[in-house]
N, C-alpha and C positions, 0 to 999 in steps of 0.2 A: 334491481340492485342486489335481490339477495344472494343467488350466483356467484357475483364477487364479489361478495364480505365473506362468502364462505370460502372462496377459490383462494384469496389474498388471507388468511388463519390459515389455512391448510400450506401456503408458501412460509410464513415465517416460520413454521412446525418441524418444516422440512429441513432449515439451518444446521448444519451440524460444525459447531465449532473446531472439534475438533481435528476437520481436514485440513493437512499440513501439519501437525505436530509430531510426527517421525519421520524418518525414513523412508524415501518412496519405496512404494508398495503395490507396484501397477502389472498386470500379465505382460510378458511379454510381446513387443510392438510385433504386429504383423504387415506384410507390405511396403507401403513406402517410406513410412512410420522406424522400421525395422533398420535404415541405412540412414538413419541421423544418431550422432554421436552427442553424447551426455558430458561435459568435464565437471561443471559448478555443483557441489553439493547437492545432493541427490535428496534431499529435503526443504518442506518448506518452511521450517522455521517459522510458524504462525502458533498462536499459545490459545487455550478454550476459556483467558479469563473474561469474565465479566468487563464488557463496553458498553458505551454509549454513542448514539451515532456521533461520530466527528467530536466528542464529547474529549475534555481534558484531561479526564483521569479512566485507566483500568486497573483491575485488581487480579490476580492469580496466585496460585502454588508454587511458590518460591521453591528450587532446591538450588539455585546460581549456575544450573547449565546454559551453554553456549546457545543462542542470543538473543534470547526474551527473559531469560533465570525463568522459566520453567521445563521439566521436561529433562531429560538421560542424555544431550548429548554432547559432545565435546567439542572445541573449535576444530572447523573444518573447511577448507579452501577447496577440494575436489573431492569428487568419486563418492563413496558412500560413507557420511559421519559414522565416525569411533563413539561408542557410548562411555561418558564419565560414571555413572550410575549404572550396576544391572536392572533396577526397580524405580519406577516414578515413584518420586519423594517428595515431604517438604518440609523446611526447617520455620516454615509459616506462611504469611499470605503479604503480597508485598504489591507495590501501586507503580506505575509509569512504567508499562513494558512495551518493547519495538514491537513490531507486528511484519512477521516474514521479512523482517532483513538480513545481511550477509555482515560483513565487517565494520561496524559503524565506530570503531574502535569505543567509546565509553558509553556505558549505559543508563539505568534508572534505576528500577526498582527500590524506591525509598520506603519507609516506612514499615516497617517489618511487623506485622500484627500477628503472636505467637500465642493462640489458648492451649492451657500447658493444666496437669496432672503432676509435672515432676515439681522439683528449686530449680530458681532461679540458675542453678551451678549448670544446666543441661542445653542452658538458649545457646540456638546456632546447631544444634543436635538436629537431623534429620528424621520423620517419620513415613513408615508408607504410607501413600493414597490408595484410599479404596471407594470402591463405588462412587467415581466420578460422574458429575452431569453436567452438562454446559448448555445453554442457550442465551439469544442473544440479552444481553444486558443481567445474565446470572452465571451463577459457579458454586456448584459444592461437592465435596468430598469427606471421608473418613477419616480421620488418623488412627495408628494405632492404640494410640490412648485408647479409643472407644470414642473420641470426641466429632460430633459431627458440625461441620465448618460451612456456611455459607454465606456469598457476596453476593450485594447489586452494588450497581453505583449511578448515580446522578451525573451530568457536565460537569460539575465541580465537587461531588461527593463521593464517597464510598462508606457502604452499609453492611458491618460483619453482623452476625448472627449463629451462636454458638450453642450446643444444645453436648452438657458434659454428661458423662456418667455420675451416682455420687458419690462425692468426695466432698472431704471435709476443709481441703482447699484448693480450691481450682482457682484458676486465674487466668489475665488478659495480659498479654506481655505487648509492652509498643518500643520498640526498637528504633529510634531515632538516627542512629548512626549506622544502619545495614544502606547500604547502596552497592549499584552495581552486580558482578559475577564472580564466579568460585573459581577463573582459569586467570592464568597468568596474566599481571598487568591488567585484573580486570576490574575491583573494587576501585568505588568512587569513596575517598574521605570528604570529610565535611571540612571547612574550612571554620566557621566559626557554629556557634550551637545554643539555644537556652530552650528552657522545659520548664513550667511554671504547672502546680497546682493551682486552679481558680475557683476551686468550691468542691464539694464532694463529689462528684459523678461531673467534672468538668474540669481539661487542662487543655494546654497550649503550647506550641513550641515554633520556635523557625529554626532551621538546618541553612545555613548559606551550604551549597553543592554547585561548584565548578562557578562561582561565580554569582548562583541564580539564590535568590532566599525563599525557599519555599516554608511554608505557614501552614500548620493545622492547626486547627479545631477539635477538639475530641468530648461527646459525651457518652456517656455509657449508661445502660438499664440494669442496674443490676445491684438494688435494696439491700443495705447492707453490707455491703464488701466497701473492703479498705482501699486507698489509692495511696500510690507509694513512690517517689522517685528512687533510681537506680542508677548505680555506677560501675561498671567492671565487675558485672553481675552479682553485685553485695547492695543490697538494701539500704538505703540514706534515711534513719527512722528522725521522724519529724520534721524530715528536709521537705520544703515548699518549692522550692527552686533549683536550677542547676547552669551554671553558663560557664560558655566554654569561648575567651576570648581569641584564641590562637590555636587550632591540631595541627599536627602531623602526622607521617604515617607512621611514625617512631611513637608517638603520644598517644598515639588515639587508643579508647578502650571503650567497648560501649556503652550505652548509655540510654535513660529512656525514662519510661511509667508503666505503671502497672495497679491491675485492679484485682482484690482476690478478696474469698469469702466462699462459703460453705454452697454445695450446688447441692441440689435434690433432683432425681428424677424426673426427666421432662421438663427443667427449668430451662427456659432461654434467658440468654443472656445477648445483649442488641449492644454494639459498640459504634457509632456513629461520628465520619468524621470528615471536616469539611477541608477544604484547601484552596492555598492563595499563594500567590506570587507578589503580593502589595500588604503580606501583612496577619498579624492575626483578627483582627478585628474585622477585615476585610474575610477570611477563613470562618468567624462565627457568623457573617452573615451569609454568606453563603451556606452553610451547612443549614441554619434558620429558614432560609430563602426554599431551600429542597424539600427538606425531612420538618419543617415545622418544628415547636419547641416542647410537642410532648414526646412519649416514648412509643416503641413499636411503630417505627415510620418504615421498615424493610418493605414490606408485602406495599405498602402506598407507591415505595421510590421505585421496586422492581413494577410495578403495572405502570408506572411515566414513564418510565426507561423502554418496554415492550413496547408500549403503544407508540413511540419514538420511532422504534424501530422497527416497527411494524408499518406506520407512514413513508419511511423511505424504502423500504422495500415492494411496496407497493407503487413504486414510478416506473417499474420495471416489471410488467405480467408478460408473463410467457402460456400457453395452451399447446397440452401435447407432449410428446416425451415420456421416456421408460422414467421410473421412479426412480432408479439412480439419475438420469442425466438431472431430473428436477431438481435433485439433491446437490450435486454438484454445481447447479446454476444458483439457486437459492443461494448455497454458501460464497459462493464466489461474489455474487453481491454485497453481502453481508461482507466482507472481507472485505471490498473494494470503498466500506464508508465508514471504515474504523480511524483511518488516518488521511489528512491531517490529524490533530488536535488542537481544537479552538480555546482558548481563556478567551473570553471578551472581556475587556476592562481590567487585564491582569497584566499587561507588561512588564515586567521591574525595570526595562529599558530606558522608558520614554510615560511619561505622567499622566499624557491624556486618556480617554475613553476610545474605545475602538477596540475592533479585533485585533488578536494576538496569535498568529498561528506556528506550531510549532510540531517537530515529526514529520517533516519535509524532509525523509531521509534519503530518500532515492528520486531526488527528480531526475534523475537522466533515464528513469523508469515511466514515473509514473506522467511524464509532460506529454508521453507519446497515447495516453487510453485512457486512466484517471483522473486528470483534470479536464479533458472533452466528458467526462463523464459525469463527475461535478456541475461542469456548464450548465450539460442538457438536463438533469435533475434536482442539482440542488444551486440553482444560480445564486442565490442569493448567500451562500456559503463559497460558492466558486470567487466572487465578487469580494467578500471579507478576505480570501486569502490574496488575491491580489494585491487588497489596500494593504494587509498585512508586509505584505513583499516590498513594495513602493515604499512602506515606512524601514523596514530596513533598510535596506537601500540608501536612505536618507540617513538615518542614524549610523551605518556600518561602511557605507562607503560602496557597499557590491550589493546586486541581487545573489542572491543564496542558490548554490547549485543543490543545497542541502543544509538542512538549518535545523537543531536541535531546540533542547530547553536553554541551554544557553547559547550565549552570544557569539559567533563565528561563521560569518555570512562567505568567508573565502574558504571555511572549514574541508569542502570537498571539492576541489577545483580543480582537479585531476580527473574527476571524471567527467566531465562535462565545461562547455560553456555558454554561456549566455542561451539558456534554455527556459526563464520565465518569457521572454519577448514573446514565444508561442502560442503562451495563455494571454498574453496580454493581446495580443494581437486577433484573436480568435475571439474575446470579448469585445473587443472595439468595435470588430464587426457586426458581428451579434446587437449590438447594443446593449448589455449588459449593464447593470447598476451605474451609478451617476461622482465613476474615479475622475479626478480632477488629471483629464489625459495631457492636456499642455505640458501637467509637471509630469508625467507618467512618460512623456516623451523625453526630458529632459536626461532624464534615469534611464532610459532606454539605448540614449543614446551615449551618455558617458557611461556606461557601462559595454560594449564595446570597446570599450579601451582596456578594462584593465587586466590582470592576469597574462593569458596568454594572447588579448587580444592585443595587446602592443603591439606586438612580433605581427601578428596576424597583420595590423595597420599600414606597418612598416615595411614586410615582405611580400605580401599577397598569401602568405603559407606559414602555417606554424605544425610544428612536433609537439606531441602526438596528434597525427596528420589529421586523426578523427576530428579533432578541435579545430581544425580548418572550415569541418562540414559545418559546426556548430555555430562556428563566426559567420561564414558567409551566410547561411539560413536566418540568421538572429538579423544581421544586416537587410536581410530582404525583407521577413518578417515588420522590423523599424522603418523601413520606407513607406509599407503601407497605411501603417497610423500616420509617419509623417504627411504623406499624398492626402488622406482623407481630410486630414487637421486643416491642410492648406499651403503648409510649407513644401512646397513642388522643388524649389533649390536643393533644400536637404534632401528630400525623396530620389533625385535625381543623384546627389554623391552617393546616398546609402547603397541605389539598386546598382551604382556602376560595382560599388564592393562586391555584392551579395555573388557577381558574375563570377568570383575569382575563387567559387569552389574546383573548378579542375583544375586549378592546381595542387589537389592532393591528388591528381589521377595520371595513371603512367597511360600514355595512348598507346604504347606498345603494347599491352595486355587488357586496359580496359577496364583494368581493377585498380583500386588505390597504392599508392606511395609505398615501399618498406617501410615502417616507422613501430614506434611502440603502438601497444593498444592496449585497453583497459578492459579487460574480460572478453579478450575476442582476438583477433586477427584481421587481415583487411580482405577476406572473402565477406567474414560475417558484416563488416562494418563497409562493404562495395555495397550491399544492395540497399542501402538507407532511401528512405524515400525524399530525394531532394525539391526543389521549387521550381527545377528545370530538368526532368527527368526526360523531356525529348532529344535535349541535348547534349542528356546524360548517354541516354542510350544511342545516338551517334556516336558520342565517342567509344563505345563500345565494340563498333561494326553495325550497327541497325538492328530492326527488331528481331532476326532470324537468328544475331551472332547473339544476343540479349539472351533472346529464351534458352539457349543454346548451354552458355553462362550459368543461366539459374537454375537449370536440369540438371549439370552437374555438383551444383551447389546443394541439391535438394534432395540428389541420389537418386535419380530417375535410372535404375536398369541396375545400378549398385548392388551389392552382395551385403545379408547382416550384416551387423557391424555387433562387435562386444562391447559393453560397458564397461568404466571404472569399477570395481569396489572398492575395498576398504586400503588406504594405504598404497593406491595404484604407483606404481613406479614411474618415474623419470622416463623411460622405456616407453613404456605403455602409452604416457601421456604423450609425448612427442609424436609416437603414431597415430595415434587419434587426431594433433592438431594436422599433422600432415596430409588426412585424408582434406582439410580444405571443406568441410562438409557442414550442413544447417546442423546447428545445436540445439534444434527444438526449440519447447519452451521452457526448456533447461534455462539459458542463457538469452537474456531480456535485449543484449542489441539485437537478437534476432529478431523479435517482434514484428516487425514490420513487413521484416524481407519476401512474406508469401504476398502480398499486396503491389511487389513492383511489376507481375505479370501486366496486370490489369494494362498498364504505362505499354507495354508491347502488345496489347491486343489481345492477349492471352488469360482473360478472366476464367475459362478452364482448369486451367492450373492452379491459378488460386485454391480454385473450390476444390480440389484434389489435396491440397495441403494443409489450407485447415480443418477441411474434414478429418484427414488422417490425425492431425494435432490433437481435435477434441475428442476423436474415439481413442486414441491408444496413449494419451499423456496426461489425465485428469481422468480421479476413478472415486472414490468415495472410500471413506474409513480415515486413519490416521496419516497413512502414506499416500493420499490422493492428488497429492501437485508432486509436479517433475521438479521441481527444482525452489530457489527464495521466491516468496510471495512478494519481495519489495514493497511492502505498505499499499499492498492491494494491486500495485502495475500489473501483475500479471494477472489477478483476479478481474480486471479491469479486461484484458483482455479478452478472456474467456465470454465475459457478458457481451463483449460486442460482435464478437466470434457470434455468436450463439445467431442472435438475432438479425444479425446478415450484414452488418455493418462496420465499416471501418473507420476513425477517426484521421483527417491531415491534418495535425494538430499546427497551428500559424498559419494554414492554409483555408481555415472555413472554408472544408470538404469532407466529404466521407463516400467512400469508398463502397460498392454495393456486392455481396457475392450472395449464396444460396445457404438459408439459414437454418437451421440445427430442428426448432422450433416450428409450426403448421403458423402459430399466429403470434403474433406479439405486440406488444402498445409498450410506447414511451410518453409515461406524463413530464409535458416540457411545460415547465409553469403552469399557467391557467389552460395548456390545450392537449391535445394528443398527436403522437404520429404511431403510427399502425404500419404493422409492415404483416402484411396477409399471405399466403400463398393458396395453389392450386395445383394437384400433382404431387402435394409433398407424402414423399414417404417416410412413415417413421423407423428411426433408427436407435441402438442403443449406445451405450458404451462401452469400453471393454470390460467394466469391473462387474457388469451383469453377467460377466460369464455364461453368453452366447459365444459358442463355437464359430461362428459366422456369423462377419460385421458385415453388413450390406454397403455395396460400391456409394461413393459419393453422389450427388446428384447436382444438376446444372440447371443454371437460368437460362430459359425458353425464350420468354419473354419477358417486359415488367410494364407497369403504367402507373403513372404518379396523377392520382385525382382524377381515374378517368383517361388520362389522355397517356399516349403510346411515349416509352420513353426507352430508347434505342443504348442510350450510354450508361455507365456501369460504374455511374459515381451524381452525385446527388450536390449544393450544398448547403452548407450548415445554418443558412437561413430559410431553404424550404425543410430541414427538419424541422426547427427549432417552433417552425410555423404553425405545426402541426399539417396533417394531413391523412392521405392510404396510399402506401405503398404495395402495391400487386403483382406477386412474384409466380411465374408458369414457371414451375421444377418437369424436371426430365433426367431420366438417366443414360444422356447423351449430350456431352458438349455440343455446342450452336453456334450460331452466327453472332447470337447477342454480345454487345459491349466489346466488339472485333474492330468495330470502322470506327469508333468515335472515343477514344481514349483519353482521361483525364487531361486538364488543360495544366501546361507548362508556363515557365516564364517566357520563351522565346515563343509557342503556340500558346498562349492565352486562353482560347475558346474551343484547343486538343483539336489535331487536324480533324480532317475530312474523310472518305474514303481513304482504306489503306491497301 
């Protein structure tokens, strides 16, 4: 065992937070790599604050850049973000930030914890960061004051820790009314507000924000110093309390507490603070519950929060690999189990006990890699989001394509639909925790209905065509829990629906409908991996016209291509859409699309494109993702990139190509699956700066437990099973996973000889 205890320290070391937090920064692509075009934000939008795994609260360096409020840079829809800032700043340390998302239109960061040298006249004043550090479940930096700043946080807490120069009065400033970003239409006002004094070194307050009442808790270590409420940054002297029945954005002035008192040299000062969505009282036991009721609980909360996140990184061991690519898999992990975020017991919705989960901001991301990945590691968190969703559901009327801290379960229903049935349906099979599925059917299937599924009900077909894929998939998906349950009648209307995906398909071309689309076009959203993909690719022409299709979709023979930068033009952009070309993993409906080969027998191809994906578009440093991390979807990808495996997420399957990795273990609950090779060679990445990437390499052959296994996809109940997977590499495509190609709706058991 000692081997890995020291191989499993040596991975979470490896973490580097701060991948994704600028501008991509990658050499340029070479090879096939080199004819895929980039349009979405050439960053990924991920922050290096202090988390916890799945944990409800983070903390970070507020400066209200575009769209975590950490970080230089300004709203951005294409090409290479414009920076608001020349210099990482921060006007303090603030709690509830997205993690690698794009447009979520309103955001978080509450709570604005400001240790200040100046008056009060200066809060909202920006500082530089200097000598930043991040790992998982901390964060510290400098300001210029001289003041050194650092966070851990707990599931429900965050732990400041302040170390000032002296001064004769230094102080803790708590910002109550800071929410949201510094660009247009981006602060969140608070709707109602109170802040109580409840002892010397202890106060309180709830902010109502967009509906939701969120609760702290606040003690401080720090002997001596006064606590003060504030108003429209003037001092309230002997004020106890403060409440605010009614703001607006015409009204609102800030407002808060503050602790201040003489600092000496190497004094710390510990600011500790708990939080609730049910309350304050609910907020001091929880802070109680983490950090205990003496002082100096930092170094206790950051070694729970490590050792946290040290266990789930540890469900996923890899052997092998240059020290960047380990860098970049480590992180990618660690990324991929930041979000959701769990409150258990915290709903403000609904009364009772249970999970609460919330930063479901991109499931039309993360349903396709992130939540098969949850399953296989964290089930029993996979399982609370679900019941989470079910209770929406029930209280809101819809499954959430995307679901905030507050309430608005139709909030993003434009980009997607009806994409929980996938997890739910992948659980059901699985067996998963013990969800009450009769009503989980119920939900599944009135939903179906609403949104754009009417139209879908009604016509066979709805605009944006993509949301056709999504109805019929969700419909096929709902049959199967139906069939399992027993209900064969329903099963039977659901699956005649699920049929009536070609109707978003022109058979003259073989590609989808004209219609709008939602970050893509209908090249990028033709190669989706449907639930009848043999009869997808009939209507294409068969599998010669298919591969045929996706070679030029993926730029096989293609000439570079130039990127977007800064302020790309109308011009430019249209050219680019026109080449019709893979957008990497730039752009998350791609995801999938290198995995339809496999479906025409072409598991070659696969391995040729995300090979190229993971050497030349993920590198290490601040620019090392191509594009939004989407709360991990794409981080999600990477890890299963890596390891050789691919998720059909509603379809309990995964998909097999040739992995990145010599060896790797998935701990699945109580057991293991192992995915080994022979022949592998190792390879780096492009940001090791080798001149020459070594060609991709191919499955020879593979055997699951011993025994010869001819096809080129697995599923999700002999992973989940555990077992050894035994992969012969070669650097020469093969006959492997040619004749026996994943099974379809209309081929069930994937023909025969092809």
């Amino acid at each position: 065992m000692a081997p890995l205890l020291t191989y499993c320290f040596a991975i979470i070391d490896e973490i580097d937070p701060f991948i994704g937090t600028a501008a991509t920064a990658l050499p340029a692509a070479q090879g096939l790599a080199a004819a895929w075009w980039w349009p979405k934000p050439q960053v990924g939008n991920t922050h290096p604050g202090a988390t916890s795994p799945l944990g409800m609260v983070s903390a970070c360096a507020y400066s209200g850049a575009y769209p975590t409020g950490y970080g230089r840079y300004a709203k951005s829809t294409e090409g290479v973000p414009e920076e608001m800032f020349d210099r990482l700043r921060a006007s303090g340390f603030t709690h509830f930030q997205q993690s690698g998302t794009g447009a979520i239109r309103k955001y978080y960061n509450y709570v604005r914890v400001t240790p200040m040298v100046q008056s009060l006249d200066v809060l909202g004043q920006a500082w530089s960061l200097h000598d930043e550090t991040a790992e998982p479940g901390y964060y510290a930096a400098t300001l210029d004051s001289g003041i050194r700043c650092e966070i851990t946080v707990g599931a429900k807490v965050a732990v400041h820790r302040f170390a000032f120069p002296e001064h004769r009065s230094a102080r803790v400033v708590v910002d109550l009314s800071c929410g949201g970003l510094a660009i247009d239409l981006g602060s969140t006002v608070p709707l109602r507000a109170c802040v109580e004094s409840v002892g010397t070194d202890c106060a309180q307050g709830t902010v109502v924000v967009e509906g939701v009442p969120l609760s702290v808790y606040l003690e401080i270590d720090s002997p001596g110093w006064r606590q003060m409420l504030w108003h429209d940054r003037r001092l309230i002297e002997g004020g106890t309390r403060l409440d605010f029945d009614r703001i607006r954005l015409t009204t609102l002035r800030p407002f808060g507490l503050l602790f201040r008192g003489p600092a000496t040299p190497g004094q710390s000062v510990e600011l500790r603070i708990g939080f609730s969505l049910r309350g304050c009282a609910q907020a001091r036991e929880n802070l109680h519950r983490e950090c205990g009721r003496g002082p100096a609980a930092f170094d206790a909360v950051r070694a729970e929060t490590r050792a946290r996140w040290h266990d789930q990184v540890d469900r996923v061991r890899v052997e092998g690999g240059s020290p960047a690519r380990r860098q970049v898999f480590a992180t990618a992990l660690y990324h991929s189990l930041i979000k959701p975020c769990f409150a258990d017991d915290e709903s403000p919705f609904w009364p009772s006990p249970g999970p609460f989960a919330f930063d479901i901001c991109t499931m039309w991301d993360i349903y396709k890699t992130q939540l098969p990945l949850l399953a296989a590691i964290c089930p029993d968190r996979a399982v609370d989001l679900l019941e989470s969703l079910v209770r929406v559901c029930e209280e809101e009327g819809n499954f959430p394509i995307g679901y905030r801290m507050a309430r608005g379960a139709d909030r993003f229903f434009r980009q997607g639909s009806a994409l929980v049935h996938t997890a739910l349906a992948d659980a059901h099979a699985l067996g998963l925790g013990d969800l009450d599925w009769a009503w989980a059917l119920v939900h599944m299937h009135d939903d179906l209905r609403r949104m754009y599924g009417e139209d879908f009900y009604e016509h066979g077909v709805v605009h944006p065509i993509a949301h056709t894929l999504d109805l019929a998939y969700a419909y096929h998906c709902t049959a199967g829990v139906a069939r399992a349950l027993g209900d064969r009648p329903l099963a039977d209307e659901l699956d005649t629906r699920s049929r009536l995906w070609c109707n978003a398909f022109d058979p003259d071309t073989g590609l989808l409908l004209d219609s709008s689309y939602y970050e893509g076009g209908k090249w990028n959203y033709s190669f989706r991996l449907l639930h009848d993909m043999a009869a997808r690719i009939a209507l294409a022409g068969g599998d010669d016209a298919f591969v045929t299709m996706l070679d030029a979709f993926f730029g096989y023979g293609a000439p570079r291509v130039s990127q977007p930068g800064k302020r790309p033009s109308p011009a430019e952009m249209a050219a680019g859409y026109a080449l019709n070309r893979f957008e990497g993993l730039n752009n998350e409906p791609d995801m999938e699309a290198p995995w339809s080969y496999h479906y025409a027998g072409r598991p070659d191809r696969t391995a040729e494109i995300v090979h190229a994906a993971l050497t030349w578009q993920f590198g290490t440093g601040r620019g090392g993702l191509p594009g939004n991390d989407d709360s991990g979807g794409l981080s999600s990808w990477y890890v299963w990139a890596s390891i050789g495996l691919f998720p059909i997420a509603g379809q309990s399957l995964f998909l097999i190509n040739a992995p990145a990795f010599r060896h790797s273990t998935l701990r699945v609950r109580d057991r293991e699956f192992v995915i080994e090779t022979s022949g592998h060679r190792e390879n780096s990445i492009s940001s090791d700066g080798l001149e020459r990437i070594p060609p991709p390499q191919y499955v020879q052959s593979a055997r699951l437990n011993g025994k010869p296994l001819d096809a080129a996809h697995l599923s999700a109940s002999e992973v989940h099973a555990g077992g050894r997977l035994h992969l012969e590499l070669g650097p020469e495509p093969s006959e492997w996973g040619r004749k026996i190609v994943p099974p379809s709706l209309s081929e069930p058991s994937g023909p025969g000889a092809r």
